[in-house]
C-alpha positions in Angstrom: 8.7 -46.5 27.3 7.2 -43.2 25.5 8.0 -42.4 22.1 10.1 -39.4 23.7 12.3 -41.9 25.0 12.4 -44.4 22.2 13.4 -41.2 19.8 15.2 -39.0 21.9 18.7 -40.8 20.7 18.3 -39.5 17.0 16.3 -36.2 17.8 18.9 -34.9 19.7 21.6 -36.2 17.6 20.0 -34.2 14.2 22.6 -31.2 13.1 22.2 -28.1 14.2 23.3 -24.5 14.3 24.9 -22.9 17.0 23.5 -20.7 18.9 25.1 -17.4 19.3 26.6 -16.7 23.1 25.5 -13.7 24.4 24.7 -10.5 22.6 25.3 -10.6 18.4 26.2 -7.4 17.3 23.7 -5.4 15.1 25.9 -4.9 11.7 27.4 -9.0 11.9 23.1 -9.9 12.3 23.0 -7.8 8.7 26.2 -9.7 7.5 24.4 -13.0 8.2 21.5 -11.9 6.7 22.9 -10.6 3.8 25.3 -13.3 3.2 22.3 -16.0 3.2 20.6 -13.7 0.5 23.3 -13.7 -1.8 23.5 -17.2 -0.9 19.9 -17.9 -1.6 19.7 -16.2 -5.1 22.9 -18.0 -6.3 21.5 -21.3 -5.6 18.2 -20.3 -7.5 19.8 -19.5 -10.4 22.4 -23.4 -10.0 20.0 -25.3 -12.4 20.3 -29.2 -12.1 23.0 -31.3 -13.3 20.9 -33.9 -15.4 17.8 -32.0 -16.1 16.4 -32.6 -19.4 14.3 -30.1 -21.2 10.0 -30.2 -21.1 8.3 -30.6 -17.9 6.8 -28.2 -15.8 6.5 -26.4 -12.6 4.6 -28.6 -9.9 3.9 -26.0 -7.6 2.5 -23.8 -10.4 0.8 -20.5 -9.1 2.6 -21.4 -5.6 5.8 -20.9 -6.5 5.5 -17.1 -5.3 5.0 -18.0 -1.7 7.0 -21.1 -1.4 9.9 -19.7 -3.2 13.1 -21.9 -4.9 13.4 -21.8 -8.5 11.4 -24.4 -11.1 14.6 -26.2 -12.4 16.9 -25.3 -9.5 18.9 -26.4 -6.6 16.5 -24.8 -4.6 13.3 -26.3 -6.7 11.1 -27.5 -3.4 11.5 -24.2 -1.8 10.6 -23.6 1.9 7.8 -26.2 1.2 9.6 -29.0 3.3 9.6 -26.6 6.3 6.1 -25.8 5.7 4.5 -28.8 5.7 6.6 -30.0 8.6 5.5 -27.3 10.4 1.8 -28.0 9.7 1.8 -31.6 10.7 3.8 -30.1 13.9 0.7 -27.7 14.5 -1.9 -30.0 14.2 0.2 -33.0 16.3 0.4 -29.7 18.9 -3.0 -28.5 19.0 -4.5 -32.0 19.3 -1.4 -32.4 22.2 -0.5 -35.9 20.9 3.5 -34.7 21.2 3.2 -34.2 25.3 6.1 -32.1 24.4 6.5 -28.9 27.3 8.5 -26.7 24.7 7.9 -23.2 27.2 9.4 -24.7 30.8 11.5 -28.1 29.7 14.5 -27.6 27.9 14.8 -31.7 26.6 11.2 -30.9 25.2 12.7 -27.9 23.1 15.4 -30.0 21.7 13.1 -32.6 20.8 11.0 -30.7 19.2 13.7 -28.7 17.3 14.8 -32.3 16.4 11.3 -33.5 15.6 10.9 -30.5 13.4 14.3 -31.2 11.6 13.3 -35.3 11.0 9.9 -34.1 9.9 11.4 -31.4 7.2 14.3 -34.2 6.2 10.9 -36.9 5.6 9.1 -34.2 3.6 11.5 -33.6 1.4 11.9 -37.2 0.4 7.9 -37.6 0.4 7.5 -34.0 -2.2 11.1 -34.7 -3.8 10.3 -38.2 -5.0 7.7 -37.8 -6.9 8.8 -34.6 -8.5 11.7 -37.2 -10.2 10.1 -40.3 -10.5 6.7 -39.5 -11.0 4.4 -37.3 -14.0 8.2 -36.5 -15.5 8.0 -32.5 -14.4 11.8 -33.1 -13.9 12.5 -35.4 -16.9 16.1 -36.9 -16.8 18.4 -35.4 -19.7 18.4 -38.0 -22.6 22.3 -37.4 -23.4 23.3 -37.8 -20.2 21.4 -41.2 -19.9 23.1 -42.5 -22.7 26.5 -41.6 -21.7 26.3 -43.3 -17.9 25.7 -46.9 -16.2 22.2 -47.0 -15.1 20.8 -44.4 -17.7 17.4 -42.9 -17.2 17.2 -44.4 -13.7 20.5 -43.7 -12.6 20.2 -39.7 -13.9 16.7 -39.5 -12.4 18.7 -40.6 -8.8 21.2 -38.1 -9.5 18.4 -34.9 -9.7 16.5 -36.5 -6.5 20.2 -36.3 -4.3 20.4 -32.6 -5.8 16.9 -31.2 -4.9 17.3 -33.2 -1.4 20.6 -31.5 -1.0 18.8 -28.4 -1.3 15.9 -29.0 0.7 19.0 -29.5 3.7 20.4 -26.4 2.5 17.2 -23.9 2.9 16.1 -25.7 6.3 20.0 -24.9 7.9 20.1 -21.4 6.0 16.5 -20.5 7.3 18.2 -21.9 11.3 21.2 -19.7 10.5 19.0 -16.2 9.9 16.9 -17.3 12.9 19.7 -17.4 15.3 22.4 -14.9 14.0 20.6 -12.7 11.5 17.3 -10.7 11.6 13.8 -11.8 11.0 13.9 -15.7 10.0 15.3 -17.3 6.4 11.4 -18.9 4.9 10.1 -15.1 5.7 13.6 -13.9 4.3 12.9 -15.8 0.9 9.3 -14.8 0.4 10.0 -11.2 0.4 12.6 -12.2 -2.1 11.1 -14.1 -4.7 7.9 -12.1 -4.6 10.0 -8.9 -4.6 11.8 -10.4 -7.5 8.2 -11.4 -9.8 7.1 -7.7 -8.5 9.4 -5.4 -9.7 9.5 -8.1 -12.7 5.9 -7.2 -13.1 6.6 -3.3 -13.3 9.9 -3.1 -15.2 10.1 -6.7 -17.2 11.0 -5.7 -21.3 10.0 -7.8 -24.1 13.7 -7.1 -25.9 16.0 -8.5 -22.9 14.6 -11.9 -23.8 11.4 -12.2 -21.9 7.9 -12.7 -23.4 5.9 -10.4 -21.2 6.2 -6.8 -20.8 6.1 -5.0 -17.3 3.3 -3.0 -16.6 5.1 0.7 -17.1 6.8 -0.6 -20.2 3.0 -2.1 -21.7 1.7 1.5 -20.8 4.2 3.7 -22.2 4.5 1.5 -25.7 0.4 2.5 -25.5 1.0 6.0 -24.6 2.9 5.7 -28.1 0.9 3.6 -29.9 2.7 0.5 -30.1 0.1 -1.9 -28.4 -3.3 -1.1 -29.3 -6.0 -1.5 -27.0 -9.3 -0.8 -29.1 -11.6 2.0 -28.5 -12.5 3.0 -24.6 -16.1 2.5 -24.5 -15.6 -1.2 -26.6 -13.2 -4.2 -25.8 -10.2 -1.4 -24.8 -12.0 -0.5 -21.8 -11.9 -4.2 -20.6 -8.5 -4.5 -22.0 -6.8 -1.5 -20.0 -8.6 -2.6 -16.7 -7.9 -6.4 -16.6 -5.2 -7.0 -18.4 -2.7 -9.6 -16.7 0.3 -7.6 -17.3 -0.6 -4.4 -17.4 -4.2 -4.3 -15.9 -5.0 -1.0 -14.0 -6.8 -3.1 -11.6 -3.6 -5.4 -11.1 -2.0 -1.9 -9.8 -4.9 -0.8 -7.3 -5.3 -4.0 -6.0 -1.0 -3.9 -5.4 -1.6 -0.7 -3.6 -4.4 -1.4 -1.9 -3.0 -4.1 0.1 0.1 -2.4 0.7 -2.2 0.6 2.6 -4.3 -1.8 4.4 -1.7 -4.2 5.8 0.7 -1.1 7.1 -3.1 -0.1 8.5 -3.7 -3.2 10.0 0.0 -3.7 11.2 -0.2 -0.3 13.0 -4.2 -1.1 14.7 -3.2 -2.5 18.2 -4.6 -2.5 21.7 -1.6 -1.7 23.9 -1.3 -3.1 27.6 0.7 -0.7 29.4 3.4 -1.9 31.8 6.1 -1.1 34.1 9.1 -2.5 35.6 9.6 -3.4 39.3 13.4 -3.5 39.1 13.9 -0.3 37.6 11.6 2.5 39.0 10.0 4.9 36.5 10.9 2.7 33.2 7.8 2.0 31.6 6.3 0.2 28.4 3.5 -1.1 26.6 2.7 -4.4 25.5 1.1 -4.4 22.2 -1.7 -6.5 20.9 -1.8 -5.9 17.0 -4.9 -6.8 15.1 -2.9 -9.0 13.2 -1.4 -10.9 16.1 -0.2 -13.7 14.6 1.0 -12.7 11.4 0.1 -13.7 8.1 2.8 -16.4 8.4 -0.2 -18.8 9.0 -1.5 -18.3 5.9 1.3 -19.7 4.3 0.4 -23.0 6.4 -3.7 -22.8 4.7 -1.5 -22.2 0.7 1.2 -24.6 1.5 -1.6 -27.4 2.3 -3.6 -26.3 -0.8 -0.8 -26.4 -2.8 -0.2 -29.9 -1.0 -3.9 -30.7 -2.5 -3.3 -29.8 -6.1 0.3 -31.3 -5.7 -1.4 -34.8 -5.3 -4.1 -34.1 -8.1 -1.3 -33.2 -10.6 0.5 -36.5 -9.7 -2.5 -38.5 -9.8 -3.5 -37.2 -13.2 0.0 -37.9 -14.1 -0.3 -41.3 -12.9 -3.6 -42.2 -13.7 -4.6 -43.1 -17.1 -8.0 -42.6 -16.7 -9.0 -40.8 -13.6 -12.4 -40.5 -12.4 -14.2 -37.5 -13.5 -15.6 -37.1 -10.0 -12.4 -36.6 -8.9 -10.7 -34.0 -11.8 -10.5 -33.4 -15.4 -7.3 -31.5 -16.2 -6.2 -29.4 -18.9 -2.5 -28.6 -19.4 -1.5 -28.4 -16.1 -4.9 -27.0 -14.2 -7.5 -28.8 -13.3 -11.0 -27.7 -14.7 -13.8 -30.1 -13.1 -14.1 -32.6 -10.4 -13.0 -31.9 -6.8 -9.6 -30.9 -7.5 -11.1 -27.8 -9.5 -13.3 -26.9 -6.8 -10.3 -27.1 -4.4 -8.0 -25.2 -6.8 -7.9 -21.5 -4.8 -9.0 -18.6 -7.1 -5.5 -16.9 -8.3 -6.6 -14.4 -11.1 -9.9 -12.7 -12.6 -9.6 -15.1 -15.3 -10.3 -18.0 -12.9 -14.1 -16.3 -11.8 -14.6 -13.9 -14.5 -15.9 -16.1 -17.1 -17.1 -12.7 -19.5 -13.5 -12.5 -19.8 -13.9 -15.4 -22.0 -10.2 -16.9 -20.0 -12.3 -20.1 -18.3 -14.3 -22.3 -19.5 -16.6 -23.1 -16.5 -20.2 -22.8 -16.0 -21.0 -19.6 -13.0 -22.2 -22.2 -10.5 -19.0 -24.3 -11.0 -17.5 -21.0 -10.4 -19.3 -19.7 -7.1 -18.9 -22.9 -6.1 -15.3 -22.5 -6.2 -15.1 -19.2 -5.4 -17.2 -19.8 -1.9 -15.0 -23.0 -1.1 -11.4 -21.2 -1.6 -13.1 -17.7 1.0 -14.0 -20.3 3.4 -10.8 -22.6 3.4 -9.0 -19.5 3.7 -11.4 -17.4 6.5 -11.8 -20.8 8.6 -8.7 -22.2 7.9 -6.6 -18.7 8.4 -7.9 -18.4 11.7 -7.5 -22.2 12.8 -3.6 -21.9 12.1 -3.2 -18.6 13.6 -4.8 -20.3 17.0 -2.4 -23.1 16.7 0.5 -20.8 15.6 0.0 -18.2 18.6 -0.2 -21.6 20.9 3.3 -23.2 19.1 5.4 -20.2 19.2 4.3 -18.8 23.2 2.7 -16.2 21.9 -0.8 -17.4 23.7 -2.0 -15.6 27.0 -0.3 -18.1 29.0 3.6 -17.7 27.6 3.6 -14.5 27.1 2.3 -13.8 30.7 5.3 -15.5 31.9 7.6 -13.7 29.6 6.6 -10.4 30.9 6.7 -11.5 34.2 9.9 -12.8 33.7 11.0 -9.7 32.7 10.5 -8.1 35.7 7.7 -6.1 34.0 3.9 -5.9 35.5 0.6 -4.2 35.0 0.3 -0.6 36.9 -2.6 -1.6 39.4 -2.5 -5.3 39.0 -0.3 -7.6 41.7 2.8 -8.9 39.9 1.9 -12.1 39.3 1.9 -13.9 36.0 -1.8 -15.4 36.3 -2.8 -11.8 37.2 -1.2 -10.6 34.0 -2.5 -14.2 32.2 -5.9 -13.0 32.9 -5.9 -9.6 31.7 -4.0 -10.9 28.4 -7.1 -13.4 27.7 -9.7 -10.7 27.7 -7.9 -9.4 24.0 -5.4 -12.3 22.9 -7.8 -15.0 21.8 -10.5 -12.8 19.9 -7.9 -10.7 18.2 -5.9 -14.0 17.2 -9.1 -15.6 15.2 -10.1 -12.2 13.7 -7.0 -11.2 12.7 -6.2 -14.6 11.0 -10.2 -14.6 9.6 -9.4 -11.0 7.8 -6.1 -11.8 6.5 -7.4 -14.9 4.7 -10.6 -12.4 3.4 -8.1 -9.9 2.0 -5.4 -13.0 0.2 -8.7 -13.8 -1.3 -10.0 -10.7 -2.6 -6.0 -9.8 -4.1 -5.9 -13.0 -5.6 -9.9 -12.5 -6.7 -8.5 -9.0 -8.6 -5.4 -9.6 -9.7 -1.4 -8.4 -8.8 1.3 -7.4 -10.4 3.9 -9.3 -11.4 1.0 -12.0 -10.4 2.4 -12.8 -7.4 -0.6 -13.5 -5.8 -2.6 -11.8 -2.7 -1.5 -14.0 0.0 2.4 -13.6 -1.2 1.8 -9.7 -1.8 0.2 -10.1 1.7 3.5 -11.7 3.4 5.7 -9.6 2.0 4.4 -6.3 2.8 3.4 -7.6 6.8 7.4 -9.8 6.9 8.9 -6.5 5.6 7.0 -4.3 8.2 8.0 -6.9 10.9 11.7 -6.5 9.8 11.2 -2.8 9.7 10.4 -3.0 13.2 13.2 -5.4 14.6 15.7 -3.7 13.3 14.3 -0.8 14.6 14.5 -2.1 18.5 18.0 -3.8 17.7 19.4 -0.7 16.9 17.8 0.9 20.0 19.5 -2.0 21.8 22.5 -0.8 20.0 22.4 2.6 21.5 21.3 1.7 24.7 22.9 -1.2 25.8 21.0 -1.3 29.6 17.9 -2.1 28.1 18.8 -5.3 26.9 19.2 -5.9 30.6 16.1 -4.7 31.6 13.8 -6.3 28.5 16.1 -9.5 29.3 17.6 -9.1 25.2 21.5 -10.4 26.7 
């Protein structure tokens, strides 16, 4: 007996949302969407019943991309899914699942189910040491006092809330997937990054914040209420790199906004036509950035995974080996977990700026080892996440034959169509992923507003210019309901 066999009982028992029958209507796909928005920024701002004051955020710099709130219901964020999903990609691409998700319909429930058990176990491996380990959720001393158990029993109390939520986010992410537009972890990127950018340009000091927003900071210079030193002297530096209201910061924002609408729009288009319906005709697009930046967030969730276990070790560990870190506050600044750390500011590589400590070789070192985790690594996940989600030559051959579409010239036959999809799917696939980890890296290397960071400034811009474009063909469905028939959309 396989392990598909021995598991299939609870896999196919684990919870799951509906799937909509037939056609969902454009405006209700909104009203899900919007509903699990509001949704989603209520539960980040539910702070835990229990939750004593100190500690600190164990996710640190990653917060941005993994979203969820320090403190909050939703304090481990989408990283569950995450790292469920790269354990799922690696188990895929070394085929160790045997799992035919494209033609056998068990196989897609077990997977579906596999995913869901993996997500439920990550939650309790990352929630349990977030309550019972390194105190960054420290139980609330009143409460202890006031309830059998104390510390202990208060400390279980937080872990069944943050699990709650992990539950929550996995179900609401399933809901947008299959009755709203786009998918929920892409969803609540471009929310908390949107909320930390426009936090970044607007934020003022008086409304109870301690930073300023970059066009507050530069109209209190413009009249003289921050000083910045002469031009040609410290200001210079000052005006330019600045984390709050560093001109860089601002081309840098820009910057990747321009190139990732570039890159989105650079494509190598198939053209195609369909065999039931004579004269229709389409193209099938093969976008520099084939499979999305989405895989990046696999290569920052399993960094942040990295500097997840140094924190708690550190936390743990009364006298850890040098070799291994030496932290201060909450960053590491030598040993391996340092040279892991990815770059996330000027301050980190900069060392003229006077913000790091580190000697320049410690720092190229660094520097080298984050481009190259992210270069390699970026294009490693985007092979295996083209492979799990049939978008490889092979799926998506099938699909359009499927369709009833074919290649003009080419017999309608999907190992024909197979063929001609292998000559650009593959390359584009690693070089895509390759430059999308170079430019997170450079962002991150010159800084963001709002310090969000370059890889979630790049998934927001590329998830909101996917959206963009599905909401464009639904509501081309929507005004031409015989093409849903045609593309096979009912």
């Amino acid at each position: 007996m396989g392990w598909k066999e021995t598991a299939e009982p609870v896999l196919t028992r684990m919870p799951t949302v509906r799937r909509p029958e037939g056609h969902v209507p454009f405006k209700r796909k909104l009203a899900w969407t919007g509903g699990v928005l509001v949704l989603y920024f209520f539960l980040t701002n539910v702070f835990l019943f229990g939750l004593g004051s100190g500690g600190g955020d164990i996710f640190g710099r990653f917060r941005s991309i993994l979203a969820g709130g320090q403190g909050t219901i939703m304090q481990l964020g989408i990283g569950p899914i995450v790292t469920a999903s790269i354990v799922l990609q690696l188990l895929g691409g070394a085929d160790l699942l045997g799992l035919d998700t494209q033609n056998n319909p068990r196989d897609q429930v077990l997977y579906q189910g596999l995913q869901k058990f993996l997500v439920i176990v990550m939650c309790i491996l990352t929630g349990f040491p977030m309550v019972f380990a390194g105190e960054f959720l420290p139980a609330d001393p009143a409460l202890a006092a006031a309830i059998p158990g104390g510390v202990l029993a208060v400390k279980w109390i937080l872990f069944a809330q943050i699990f709650a939520g992990g539950m929550l986010i996995l179900y609401m992410d399933e809901i947008v997937s299959k009755w709203g537009v786009g998918s929920g972890v892409g969803l609540f990127i471009i929310a908390g990054v949107s909320q930390s950018l426009i936090g970044g340009f607007f934020t003022i000091p008086q409304l109870g914040s301690e930073q300023i927003g970059f066009l507050p900071a530069w109209i209190a210079i413009a009249l003289g209420e921050i000083q910045i030193g002469p031009l040609f002297g410290g200001g210079f530096q000052q005006a330019l790199f600045n984390s709050q209201y560093g001109l860089l910061s601002l081309f840098t924002t820009v910057l990747i906004f321009v190139v990732v609408v570039y890159a989105e729009s650079v494509r190598v288009e198939i053209p195609l036509s369909n065999s039931r319906v004579k004269g229709a005709r389409g193209r099938f697009p093969v976008k520099l950035i084939y499979a999305s930046v989405l895989p990046m967030i696999l290569v920052r969730a399993l960094q942040a995974n990295i500097q997840f276990l140094g924190r708690i070790l550190n936390a743990q560990m009364a006298n850890m080996p040098s070799w291994l870190g030496t932290y201060s506050g909450p960053d590491p600044v030598g040993g391996l977990f340092y040279f892991m750390a990815p770059i996330q500011s000027p301050g980190d590589w900069m060392w003229w700026l006077g913000q790091t400590t580190a000697e320049p070789w410690m720092i190229a070192l660094r520097v080298f080892i984050d481009l190259f985790f992210m270069v390699v690594g970026g294009a490693i996940f985007a092979i295996f996440w083209v492979e799990t989600t049939d978008m490889g030559p092979e799926a998506t051959a099938q699909q359009i034959h499927g369709s009833g579409m074919q290649i003009p010239g080419f017999r309608q036959n999907p190992g024909v169509i197979e063929k001609v999809l292998e000559r650009y799917i593959p390359q584009v696939t690693v070089i895509g992923g390759a430059l999308v980890g170079l430019l997170a890296v450079a962002a991150n290397m010159l800084g963001t507003i709002g310090n969000v960071g370059g890889t979630g400034l790049l998934l927001t811009v590329s998830i909101t210019y996917k959206i963009y474009e599905e909401i464009a063909e639904e509501q081309l469905m929507e005004m031409h309901p015989m093409m849903r028939q045609v593309f096979g959309n009912d």
